[in-house]
C-alpha positions, -999 to +999 in steps of 0.1 A: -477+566-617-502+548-603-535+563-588-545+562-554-566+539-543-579+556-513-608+539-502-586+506-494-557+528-482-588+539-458-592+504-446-555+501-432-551+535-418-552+538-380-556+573-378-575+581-352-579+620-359-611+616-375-616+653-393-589+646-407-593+656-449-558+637-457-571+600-443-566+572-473-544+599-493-509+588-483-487+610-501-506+639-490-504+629-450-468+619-459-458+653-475-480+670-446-463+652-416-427+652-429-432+699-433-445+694-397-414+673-384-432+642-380-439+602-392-478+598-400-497+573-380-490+542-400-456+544-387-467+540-350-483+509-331-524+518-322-514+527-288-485+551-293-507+568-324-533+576-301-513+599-280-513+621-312-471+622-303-459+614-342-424+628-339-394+617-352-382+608-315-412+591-305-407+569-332-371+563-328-383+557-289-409+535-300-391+508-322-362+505-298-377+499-275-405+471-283-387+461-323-402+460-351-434+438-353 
């Protein structure tokens, strides 16, 4: 398994929650947004991951509407 390199995983996130203690450890924001219902904020464009709306539907909403890019 390989180890996580969080500080360049850091680099890519758009996360804007900032206290956030899972940022640049994706398979614990993955684990944590999935129990919760939810896609984490790599999934969403800047704009749509700033309304802090990471649901399932908002996604689905999301790519049919503007495709994937």
């Amino acid at each position: 398994m390989r180890e996580c390199t969080m500080e360049q995983n850091k680099e890519k996130c758009n996360c804007t929650y900032e206290p956030c203690s899972r940022k640049g450890i994706c398979c614990e924001c993955l684990r944590y947004h999935w129990r919760a219902g939810e896609l984490p904020a790599c999934f969403f464009p800047d704009d749509v991951e700033r309304t802090y709306d990471h649901s399932l539907q908002r996604f689905i909403e999301t790519y049919q509407k503007r495709g994937r890019r």
